[in-house]
N, C-alpha and C positions, 0 to 999 in steps of 0.2 A: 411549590411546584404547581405548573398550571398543565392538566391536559387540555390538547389541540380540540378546538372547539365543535370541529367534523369531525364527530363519531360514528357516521353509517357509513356502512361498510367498510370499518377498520380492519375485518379479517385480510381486507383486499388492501391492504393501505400499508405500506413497508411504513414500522415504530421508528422515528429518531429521536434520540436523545440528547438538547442542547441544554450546556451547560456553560451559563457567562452569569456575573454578576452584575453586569447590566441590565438591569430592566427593559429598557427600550431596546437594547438588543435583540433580549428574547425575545418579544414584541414583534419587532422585523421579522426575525428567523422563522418564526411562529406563523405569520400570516402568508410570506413568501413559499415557507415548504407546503402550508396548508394547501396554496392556490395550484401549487404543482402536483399536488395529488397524494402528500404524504401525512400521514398522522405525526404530531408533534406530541412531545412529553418536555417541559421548560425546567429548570434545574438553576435556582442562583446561587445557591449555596453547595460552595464544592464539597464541600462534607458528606452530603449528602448524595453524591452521585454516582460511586461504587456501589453500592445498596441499591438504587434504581436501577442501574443496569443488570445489576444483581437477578431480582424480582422481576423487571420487564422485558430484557433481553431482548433489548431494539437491535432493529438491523443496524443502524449506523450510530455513533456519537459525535457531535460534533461541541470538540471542547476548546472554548479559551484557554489560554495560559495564565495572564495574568491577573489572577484571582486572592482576594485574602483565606484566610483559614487552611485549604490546599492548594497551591497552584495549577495552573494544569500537568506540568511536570510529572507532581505527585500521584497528580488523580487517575496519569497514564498509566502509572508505576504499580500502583495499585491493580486497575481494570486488566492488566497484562498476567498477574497472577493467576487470573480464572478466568480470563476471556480472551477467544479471538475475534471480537467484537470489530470492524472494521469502524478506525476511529479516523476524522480530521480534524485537524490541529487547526485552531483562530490566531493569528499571529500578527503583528505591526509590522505593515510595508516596509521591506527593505532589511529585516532584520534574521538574518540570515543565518547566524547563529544558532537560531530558535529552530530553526527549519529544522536546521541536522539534527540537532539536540531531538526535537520531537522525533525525527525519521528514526534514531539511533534507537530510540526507547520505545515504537513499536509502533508511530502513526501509520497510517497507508497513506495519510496525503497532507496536505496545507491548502490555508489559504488564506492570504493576507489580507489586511485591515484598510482601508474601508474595500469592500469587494464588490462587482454587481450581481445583484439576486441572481440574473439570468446564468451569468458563471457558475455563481454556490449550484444551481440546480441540477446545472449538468457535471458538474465533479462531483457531488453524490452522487444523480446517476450513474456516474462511469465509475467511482468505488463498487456502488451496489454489485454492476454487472459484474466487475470482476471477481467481486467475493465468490458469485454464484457460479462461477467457472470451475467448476470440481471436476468435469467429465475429460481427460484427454482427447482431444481428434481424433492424433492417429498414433499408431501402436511402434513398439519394438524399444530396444535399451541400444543406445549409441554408446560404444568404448571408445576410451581417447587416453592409450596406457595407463596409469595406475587409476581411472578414473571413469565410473559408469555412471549413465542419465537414463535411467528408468520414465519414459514419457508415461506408464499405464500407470504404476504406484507414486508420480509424482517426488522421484525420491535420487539421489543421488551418493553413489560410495567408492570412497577414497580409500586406495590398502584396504578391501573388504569391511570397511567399517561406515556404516549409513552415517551422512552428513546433514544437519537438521536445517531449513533453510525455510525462510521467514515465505509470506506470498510473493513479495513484490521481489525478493530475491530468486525463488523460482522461475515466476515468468520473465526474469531477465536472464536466466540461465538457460531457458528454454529455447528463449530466440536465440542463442549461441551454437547449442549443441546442436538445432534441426539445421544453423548453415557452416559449417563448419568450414572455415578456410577465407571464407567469404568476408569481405568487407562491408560492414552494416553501419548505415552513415546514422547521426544523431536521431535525428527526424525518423525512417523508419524502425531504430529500437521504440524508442518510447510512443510511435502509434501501434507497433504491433504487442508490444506487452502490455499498455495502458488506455489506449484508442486513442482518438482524436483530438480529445480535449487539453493531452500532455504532448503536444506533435513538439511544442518549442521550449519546453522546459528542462533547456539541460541541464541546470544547476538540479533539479529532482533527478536525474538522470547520473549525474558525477555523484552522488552522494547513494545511490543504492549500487552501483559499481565499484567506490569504496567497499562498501561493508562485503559485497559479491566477493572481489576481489581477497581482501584478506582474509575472509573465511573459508573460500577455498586454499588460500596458502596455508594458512595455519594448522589444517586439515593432513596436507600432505603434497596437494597439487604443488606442478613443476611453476616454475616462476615463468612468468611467460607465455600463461594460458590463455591470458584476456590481453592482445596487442592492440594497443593505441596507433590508430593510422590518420596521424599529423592532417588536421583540417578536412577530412573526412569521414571519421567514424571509429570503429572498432571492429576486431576481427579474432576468434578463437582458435584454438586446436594449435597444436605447434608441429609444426613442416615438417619433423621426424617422426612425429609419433604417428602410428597405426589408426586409424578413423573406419569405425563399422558400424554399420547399424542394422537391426534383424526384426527377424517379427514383419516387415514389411512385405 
């Protein structure tokens, strides 16, 4: 493990934590996050990388997957037990599988292989920002029949029973319930719940809709909550049910 060679003013310097078994990896990742203003912590041995995050409790991880001793897979599986540690997944171009699989097991993002530094810097950036999005806007709890979005507690309940929902499942719940009826083409979901940097990633987009989607069904919600609108987008709330929102 090699700490990032700028250490003044690290209290001012969001910790990442890169872990590949590449040496020249780290290497890159190391000098690229330095020059954008971040402190680095290098990790080649995934063994060892629950335990760092453990101890240092970096704002971000940024982990390969494929690694000997743990995989990345594992080393998720693990860091998910005691951390909401906002992690992104290293992946080989085009391998898509990987993608979901990370998404499934608790990444906030991806980024395939070979990547350009300028990219990596603003998709940390734009995890960081989101992580640190704790405060609601604006207030009141939207009903939509057996189904409340508490926008102040960040929290949503199904038949009276609170439903646990991951970040990136939130903020794509959120942009649903504040337009209810509304048709929300590709491009404005994923800049309003992710910024700019995700405007054109649908496939990140189909795959936290997924999990959105079935966990609200299996919860209780009516079939039919989240309508797909054929080459323009998506649209929530179902044409019978009652739509209110208060507190405003």
């Amino acid at each position: 493990m090699n700490a990032s060679r700028s250490a003044t003013h690290a209290e001012k310097r969001p910790l990442i934590v890169c872990v590949d078994d590449e040496a020249d990896i780290l290497e890159m990742l190391e000098l690229a996050l330095d020059d954008e203003g971040f402190d680095v912590l290098t990790v080649q041995r995934s063994v060892e990388a629950p335990e760092v995050v453990r101890e240092r409790k970096p704002a971000l991880v940024l982990l390969d997957l494929l690694m000997p001793e743990m995989n990345g897979f594992e080393v998720l599986h693990e860091l998910r037990s005691f951390s909401a540690v906002p992690v992104m997944i290293l992946t080989a171009r085009g391998n898509s599988r990987d993608v979901v699989e990370g998404l499934e097991r608790g990444a906030d993002d991806y980024l395939p292989k070979p990547f350009n530094l300028g990219e990596l810097a603003a998709r940390v950036r734009a995890v960081l920002r989101r992580a640190k999005q704790d405060s609601p806007v604006a207030l009141g709890v939207a009903t939509f029949g057996n189904i409340s979005v508490d926008f102040v507690r960040r929290q949503v309940v199904i038949d009276g029973q609170p439903i646990h929902l991951t970040r990136n499942e939130w903020r794509l719940l959120e942009q649903f319930a504040r337009n209810p009826g509304r048709i929300i083409s590709h491009e404005d979901l994923l800049t309003q719940a992710w910024g700019n940097e995700f405007s054109h990633d649908v496939d990140y987009l189909r795959v936290w809709l997924s999990r959105l989607r079935r966990k609200l069904t299996d919860a209780g919600a009516p079939n039919g909550l989240i309508r797909t609108a054929s080459g323009m987008g998506y649209a929530f709330g179902l044409e019978a049910v009652e739509n209110t929102l208060e507190g405003e």
